[in-house]
C-alpha positions in Angstrom: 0.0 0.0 0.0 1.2 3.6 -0.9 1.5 6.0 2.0 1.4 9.5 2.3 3.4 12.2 5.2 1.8 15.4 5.5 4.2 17.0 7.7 4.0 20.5 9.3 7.0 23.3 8.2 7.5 27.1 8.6 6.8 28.6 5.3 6.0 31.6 3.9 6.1 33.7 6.7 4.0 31.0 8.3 3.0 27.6 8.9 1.9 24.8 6.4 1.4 21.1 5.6 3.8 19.6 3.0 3.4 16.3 1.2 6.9 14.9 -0.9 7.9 18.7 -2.4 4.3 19.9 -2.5 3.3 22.7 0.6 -0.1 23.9 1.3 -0.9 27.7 1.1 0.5 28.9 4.7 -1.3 29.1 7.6 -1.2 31.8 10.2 -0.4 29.0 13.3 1.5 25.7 13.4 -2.2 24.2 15.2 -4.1 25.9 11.5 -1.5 24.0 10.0 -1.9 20.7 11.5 -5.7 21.1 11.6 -5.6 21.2 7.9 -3.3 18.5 7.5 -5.1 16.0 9.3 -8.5 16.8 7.0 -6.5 16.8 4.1 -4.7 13.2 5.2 -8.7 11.9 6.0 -9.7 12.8 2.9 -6.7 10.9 1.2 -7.8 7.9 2.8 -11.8 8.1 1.2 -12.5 5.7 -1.3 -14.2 6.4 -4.5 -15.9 4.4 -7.3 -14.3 1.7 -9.0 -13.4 3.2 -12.9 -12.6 1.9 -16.3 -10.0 3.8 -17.6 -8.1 4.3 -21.5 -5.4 5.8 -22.7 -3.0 6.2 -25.0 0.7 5.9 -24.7 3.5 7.6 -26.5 3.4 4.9 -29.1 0.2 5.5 -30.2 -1.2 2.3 -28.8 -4.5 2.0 -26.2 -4.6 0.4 -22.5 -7.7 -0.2 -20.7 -7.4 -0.5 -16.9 -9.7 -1.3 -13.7 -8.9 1.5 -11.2 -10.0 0.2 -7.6 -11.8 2.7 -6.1 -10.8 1.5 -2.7 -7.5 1.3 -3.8 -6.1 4.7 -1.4 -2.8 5.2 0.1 -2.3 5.7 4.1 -2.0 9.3 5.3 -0.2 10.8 8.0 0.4 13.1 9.8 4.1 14.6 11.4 4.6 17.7 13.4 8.2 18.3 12.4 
């Protein structure tokens, strides 16, 4: 299973959550912050529908998938 770290950084002239090089827009308080990054980290974990999905790669040629919908990665969350 995939997983995801939100973790909590200064930045910005503030606080915000950060996931691999990705931040949040910043948040006036480290406890905004972390408030924000545990809701975005539940809704990570929600599950959709189950899709059939196309496309087309570079060569021209089509794939058809299943994409699980359950299929979600484990958040957390790090103060550090």
């Amino acid at each position: 299973m995939a997983r995801i770290t939100y973790s909590i950084v200064p930045h910005d002239g503030g606080w915000a959550y950060k996931a691999a090089d990705a931040y949040s827009e910043p948040f006036p308080s480290r406890e905004m912050a972390m408030a924000a990054a545990k809701a975005a980290a539940a809704e990570q974990q929600v599950g959709g529908d189950d899709e059939e999905i196309s496309f087309q790669d570079e060569k021209g040629n089509w794939h058809f998938e299943h994409a699980d919908g359950g299929d979600r990665p484990e958040a957390t969350v790090e103060d550090g």
